[in-house]
N, C-alpha and C positions, 0 to 999 in steps of 0.2 A: 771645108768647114773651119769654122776660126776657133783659136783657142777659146775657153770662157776667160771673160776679165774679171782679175782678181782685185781689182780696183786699185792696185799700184798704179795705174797711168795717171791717177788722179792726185798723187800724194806729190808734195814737195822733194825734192831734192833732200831735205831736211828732216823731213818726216820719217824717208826712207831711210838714212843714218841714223835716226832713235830708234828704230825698228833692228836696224843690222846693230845696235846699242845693246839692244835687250837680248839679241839671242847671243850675241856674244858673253852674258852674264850667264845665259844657260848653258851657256859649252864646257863650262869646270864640273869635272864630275864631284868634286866635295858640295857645290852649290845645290846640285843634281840630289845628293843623300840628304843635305840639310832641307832640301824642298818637301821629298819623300817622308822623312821623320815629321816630318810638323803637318801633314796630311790627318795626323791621326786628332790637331787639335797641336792648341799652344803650348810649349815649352823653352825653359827658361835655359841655360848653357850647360848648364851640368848635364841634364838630360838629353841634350841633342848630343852633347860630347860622348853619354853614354848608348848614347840608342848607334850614332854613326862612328864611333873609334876614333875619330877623328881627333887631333890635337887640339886644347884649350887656343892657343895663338891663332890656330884652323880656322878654330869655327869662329871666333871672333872677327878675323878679317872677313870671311865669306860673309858671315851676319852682316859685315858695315856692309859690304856691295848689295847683297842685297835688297837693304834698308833702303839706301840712296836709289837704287832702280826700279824702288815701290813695287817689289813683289814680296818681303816682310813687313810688320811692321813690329813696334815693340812698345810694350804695358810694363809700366812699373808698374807692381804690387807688392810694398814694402819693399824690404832691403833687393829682393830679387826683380831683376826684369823678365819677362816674359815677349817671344815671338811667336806669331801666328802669321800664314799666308794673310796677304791684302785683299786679295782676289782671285778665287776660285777654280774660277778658268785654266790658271797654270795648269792646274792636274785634265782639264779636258788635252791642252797642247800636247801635256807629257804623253797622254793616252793616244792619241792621232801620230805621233812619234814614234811609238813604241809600234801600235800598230802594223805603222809602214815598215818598220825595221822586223817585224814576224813575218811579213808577205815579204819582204825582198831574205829571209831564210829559209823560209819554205819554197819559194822558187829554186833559189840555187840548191836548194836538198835537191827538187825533182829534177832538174837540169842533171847534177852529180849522177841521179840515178837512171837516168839516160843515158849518159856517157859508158857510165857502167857496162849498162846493157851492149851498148854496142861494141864495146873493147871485148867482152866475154865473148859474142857470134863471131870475132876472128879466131 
């Protein structure tokens, strides 16, 4: 049986470097908090500073990367700016992510608890 195609065979060379572009912006976990805080709706730096601990310098760097990789974007309203996700979707990857990372836990719990079992019958 063949794998199913995920329609990578079809993408550029190039394409697939924007691709390995993007999750490499999702691999910092300060990105990862500042994604998660602004799930609830837009905020401006103070509030992401307060919602994730993260340092003023933090979250402003991370802010720019993520700006630039069109997964925030940012609203002046008056003197303060405001970010919000671009697109949505990020929280369905996060969830399809997280998911796989509960089923590869609870495998290895039940695996651990087989091992168990059988260390205890000698």
């Amino acid at each position: 049986m063949q794998p199913a195609d995920c329609g990578m065979k079809r993408l550029s060379p190039t394409a697939i470097a924007l691709m390995a572009d993007f999750f490499k912006v999702l691999s910092e976990p300060s990105r990862l908090q500042i994604i998660c805080t602004l799930k609830s709706g837009s905020k401006n730096v103070s509030q992401i500073i307060s919602d994730t601990s993260l340092g003023q310098a933090n979250v402003s760097k991370h802010l720019k990367v993520l700006t630039q990789a069109s997964i925030v974007n940012r609203t002046q309203q008056g003197i303060n700016v405001f970010y919000q996700i671009s697109n949505p979707f990020i929280f369905e990857l996060c969830e399809l992510v997280c998911d796989s990372i509960s089923l590869q836990i609870e495998q290895q719990s039940e695996n651990l608890e087989h091992l168990k079992n059988i260390k205890s019958s000698f």
